[in-house]
N, C-alpha and C positions, 0 to 999 in steps of 0.2 A: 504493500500500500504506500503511496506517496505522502510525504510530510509537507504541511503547512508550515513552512519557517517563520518565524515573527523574532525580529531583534527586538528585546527588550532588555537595554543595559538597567536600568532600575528597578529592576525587581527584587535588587536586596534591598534597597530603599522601601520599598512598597511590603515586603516581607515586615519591616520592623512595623510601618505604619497600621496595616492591616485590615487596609479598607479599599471596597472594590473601585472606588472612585478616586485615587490617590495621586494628585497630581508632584508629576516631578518640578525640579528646578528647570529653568529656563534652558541651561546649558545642556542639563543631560538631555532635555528632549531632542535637542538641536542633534544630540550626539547622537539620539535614537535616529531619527529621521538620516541624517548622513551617511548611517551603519544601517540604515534599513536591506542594503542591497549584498552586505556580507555573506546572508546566508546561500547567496549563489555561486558563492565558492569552495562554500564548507559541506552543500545540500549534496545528497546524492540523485542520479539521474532520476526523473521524472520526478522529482520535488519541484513545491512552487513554493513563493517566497512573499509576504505578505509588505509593499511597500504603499507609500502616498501616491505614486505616479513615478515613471523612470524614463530618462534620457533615451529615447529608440535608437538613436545614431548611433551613442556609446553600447547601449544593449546588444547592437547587433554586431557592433565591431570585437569587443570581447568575446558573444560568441561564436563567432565563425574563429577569432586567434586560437582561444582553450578552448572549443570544442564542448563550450558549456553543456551544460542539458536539464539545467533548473531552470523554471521559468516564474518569471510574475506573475501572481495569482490574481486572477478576475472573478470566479464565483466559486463559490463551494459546491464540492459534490461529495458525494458519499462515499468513497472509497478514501480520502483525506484524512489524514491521522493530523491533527495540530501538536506542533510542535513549536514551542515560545522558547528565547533564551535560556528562561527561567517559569516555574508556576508557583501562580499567588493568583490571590482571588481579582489584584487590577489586571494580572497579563489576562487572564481568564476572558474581563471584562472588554479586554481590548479583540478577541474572538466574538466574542457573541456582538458589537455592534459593528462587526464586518460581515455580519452572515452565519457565524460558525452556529447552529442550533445547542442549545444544552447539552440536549441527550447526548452528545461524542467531547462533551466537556468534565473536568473534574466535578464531585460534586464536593461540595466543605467541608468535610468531613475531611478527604482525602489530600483537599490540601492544607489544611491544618494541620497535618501528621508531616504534610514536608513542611511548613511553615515552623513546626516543632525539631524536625530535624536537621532544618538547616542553623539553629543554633549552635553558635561554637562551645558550646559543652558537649556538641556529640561528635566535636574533633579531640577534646580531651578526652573525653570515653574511647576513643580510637586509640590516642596514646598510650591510653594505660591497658588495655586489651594487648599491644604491641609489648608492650615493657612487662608483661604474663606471659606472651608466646614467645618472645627471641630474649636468650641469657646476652647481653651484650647493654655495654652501659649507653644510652641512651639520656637524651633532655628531662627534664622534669617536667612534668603534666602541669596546666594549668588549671585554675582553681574559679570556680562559680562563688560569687559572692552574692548576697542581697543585702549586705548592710554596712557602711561606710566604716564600723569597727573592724569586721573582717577583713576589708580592704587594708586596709592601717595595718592590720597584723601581721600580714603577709608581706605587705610591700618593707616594713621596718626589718622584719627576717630574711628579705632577699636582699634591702637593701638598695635598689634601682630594679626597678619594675615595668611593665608596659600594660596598662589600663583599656581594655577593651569592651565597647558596646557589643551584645550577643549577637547580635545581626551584621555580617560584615558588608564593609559596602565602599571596598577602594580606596582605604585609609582614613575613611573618616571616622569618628569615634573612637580613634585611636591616641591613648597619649602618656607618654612617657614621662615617667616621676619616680624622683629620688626621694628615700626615707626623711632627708633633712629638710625639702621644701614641701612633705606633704598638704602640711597646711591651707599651701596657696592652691592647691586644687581641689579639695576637700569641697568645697561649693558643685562644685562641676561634677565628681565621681556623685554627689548625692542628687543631681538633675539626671544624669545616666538611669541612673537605678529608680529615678522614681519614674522615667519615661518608658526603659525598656523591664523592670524588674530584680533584673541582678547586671553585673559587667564580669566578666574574666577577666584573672590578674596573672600574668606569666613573667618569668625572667627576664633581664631586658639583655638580648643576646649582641652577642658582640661577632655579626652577620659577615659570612666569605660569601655567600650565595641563597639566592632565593631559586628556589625549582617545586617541581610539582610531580606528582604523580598522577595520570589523564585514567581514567577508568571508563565504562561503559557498563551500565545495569539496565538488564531486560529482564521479565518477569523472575524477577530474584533471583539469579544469576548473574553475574560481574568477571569481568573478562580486564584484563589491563590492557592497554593500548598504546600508550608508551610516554616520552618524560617533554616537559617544557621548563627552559632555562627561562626567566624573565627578568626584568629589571623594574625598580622603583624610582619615585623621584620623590623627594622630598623624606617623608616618614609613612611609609607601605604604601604611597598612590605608583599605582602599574603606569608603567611609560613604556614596555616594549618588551618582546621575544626573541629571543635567537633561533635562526632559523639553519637547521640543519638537519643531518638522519639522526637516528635513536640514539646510532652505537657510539657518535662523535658525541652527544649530550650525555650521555650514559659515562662517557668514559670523561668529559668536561666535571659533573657533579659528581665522581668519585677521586678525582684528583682535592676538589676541595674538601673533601671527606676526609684522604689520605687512606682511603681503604673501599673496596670493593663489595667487599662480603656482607657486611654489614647495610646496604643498600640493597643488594639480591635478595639480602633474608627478609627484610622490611617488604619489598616490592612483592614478595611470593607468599610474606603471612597477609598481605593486605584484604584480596577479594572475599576470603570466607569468614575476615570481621564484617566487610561492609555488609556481605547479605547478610547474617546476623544481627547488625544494628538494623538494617535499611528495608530486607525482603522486600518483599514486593508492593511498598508503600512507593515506589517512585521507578521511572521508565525513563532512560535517557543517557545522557554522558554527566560523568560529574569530574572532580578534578579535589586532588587533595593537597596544599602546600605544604612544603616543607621547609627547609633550611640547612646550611653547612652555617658552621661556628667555629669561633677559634674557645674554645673552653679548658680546664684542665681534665676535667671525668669522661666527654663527649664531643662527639663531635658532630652529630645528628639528631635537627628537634624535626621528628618523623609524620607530626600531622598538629601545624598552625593552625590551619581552620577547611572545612569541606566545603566547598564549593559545590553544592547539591544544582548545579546548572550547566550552561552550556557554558566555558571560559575561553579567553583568548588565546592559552594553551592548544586547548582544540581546533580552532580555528589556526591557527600556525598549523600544529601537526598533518592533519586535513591537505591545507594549503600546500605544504610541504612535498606532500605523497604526491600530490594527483599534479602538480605543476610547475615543480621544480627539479631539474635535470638534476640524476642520481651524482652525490659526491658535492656538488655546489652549496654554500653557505649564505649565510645575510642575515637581514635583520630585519625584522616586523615593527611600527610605532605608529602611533596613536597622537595626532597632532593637531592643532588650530588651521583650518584647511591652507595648503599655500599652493597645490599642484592637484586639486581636485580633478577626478578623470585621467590624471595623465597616463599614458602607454608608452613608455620611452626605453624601450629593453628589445633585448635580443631574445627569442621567439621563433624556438625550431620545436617541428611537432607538438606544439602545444605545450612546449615546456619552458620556461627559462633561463636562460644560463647566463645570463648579465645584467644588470639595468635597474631602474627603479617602475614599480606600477604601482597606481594608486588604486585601492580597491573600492573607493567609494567613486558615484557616479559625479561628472562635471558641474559644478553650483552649493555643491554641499558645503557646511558648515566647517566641517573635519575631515581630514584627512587619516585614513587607513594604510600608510608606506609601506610598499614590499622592498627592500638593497638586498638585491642578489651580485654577488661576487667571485 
């Protein structure tokens, strides 16, 4: 059956909110709308892709170059599976006033149980499930708090800590504090908690690498799919992927490791916690970060937070496969549009092997860069 793609970058946003009508910020919408055309990259054949309206010139010139075979979606039909960035009750919302009927929609129940498990307490329940099944020193799990004592307790015995809203959403609600100026945050951790409930309080790690582990869950069943290198800017806001094969990132995020084995073992207890935690409460790709460290005990915090959605990882990886000439390298980023639409790369069979493309259509707001090299 063919999937209805729908980008929807704020659905962690709309995840914390929790209401079908949840409007974003200006920007991200802008980022929705310029990333609407993504998923014809990531889609597989005969998927259609749910945007505002698309550039034909450029539609048709991308696909005749890759050879596309996802198309923009005009009406629903029944043989359509919807498939959103992300599910919550607004991506939901944004199906049913395109057409999608109920009946092939989540019903509340069902995403309330992802809406429950895309809290990052059930990436430290990942952890510590991880640091039960493999003997090997490992990060310390992070800790669920509801009450601004708790918080204080934790961050004084760690020391320097990193304060996190449950719902993640691209660096925001995120913020680092030391045992000595807790004070001056002390107002803010107690707005956290009284908007979302509780916050997670983890180490504040002294970062070689951020990567990820890319998975895939279909009726409870989980399958690994392979690794994404990415980079931050600022304090945890995503700015960009490395794009390359498995084995070159594979072997990139066990040099900062300093060891190998200890990522294999991780990567192979992984799938039969997730179905465990996860079964068949959710259908799709999800993506788990991780971290290398410079530490004395460890050198691996094995699950930051779960990404219960479609990520940028994936879409690299995806990308990757299907349209980048085997052995070539580069780089993925996420930008203020400067070169919207462009084609400007070298382009044999449908694959890559030089150049920059921009993955969003001509006029957009933002800019999605492929540097292949």
């Amino acid at each position: 059956m063919p999937h209805l793609h729908l980008f929807f970058p704020e659905n962690d946003l709309a995840l914390a909110a929790d209401t079908a009508r949840y409007t974003a910020p200006p920007i991200v919408v802008k980022l929705r709308r310029a990333g609407a055309t993504l998923p014809l990259w990531y889609g597989k054949p005969g998927d259609f892709v749910m945007t505002e309206g698309i550039n034909a010139q450029w539609f048709d010139r991308i696909k005749s170059t890759f050879r596309l075979s996802v198309d923009p979606f005009s009406q629903y039909s029944s043989d359509m599976t919807p498939a959103p960035w992300g599910w919550s009750i607004a991506s939901r919302r944004f199906f049913e006033i395109n057409g999608v009927p109920a009946s092939v929609l989540p019903i509340d129940q069902s995403l309330s149980e992802i809406r429950q498990l895309s809290h990052r307490r059930t990436a430290a329940r990942i952890a510590t499930l991880i640091q039960e099944t493999i003997p090997t020193a490992l990060a310390p799990v992070a800790h669920e708090c509801s009450s601004v004592n708790e918080v204080r307790d934790i961050v004084t015995r760690l020391g320097r800590a990193v304060i996190k809203l449950p719902w993640s959403s691209s660096g925001r609600g995120v913020i680092p504090v030391e045992a000595k100026d807790f004070d001056k945050q002390e107002k803010s951790v107690e707005g956290m908690i009284r908007r979302q409930g509780s916050v997670m309080v983890e180490p504040f790690y002294d970062k070689k690498l951020d990567f990820a582990a890319l998975f895939e869950l279909y009726d409870g069943h989980c399958c690994f799919s392979g690794f994404s290198v990415f980079e931050t800017a600022g304090f945890s806001s995503y700015s960009g992927n490395k794009l390359a094969p498995d084995e070159y990132l594979h072997d990139m995020i066990c040099s900062a490791l300093g060891d190998n084995r200890q990522l294999d073992a991780v990567i192979s207890a992984m799938p039969p916690l997730i179905e465990e935690l996860i079964g068949k409460n959710y259908n799709g790709a999800l993506g788990i970060d991780m971290m290398a460290v410079n530490a004395d005990d460890y050198s691996l915090v094995p699950a930051v937070e779960l990404n219960l959605r479609m990520t940028m990882g994936h879409v690299c990886h995806r990308f990757y496969s299907h349209f980048v000439a085997n052995g070539r390298t580069g780089r993925f980023s996420i930008s203020k549009a400067t070169n919207a639409g462009l084609i400007d790369c070298d382009v044999r069979d449908a694959r890559i092997y030089g150049g920059t493309l921009d993955l969003a259509q001509p006029g957009a707001d933002f800019s999605f860069l492929v540097d292949i090299h």
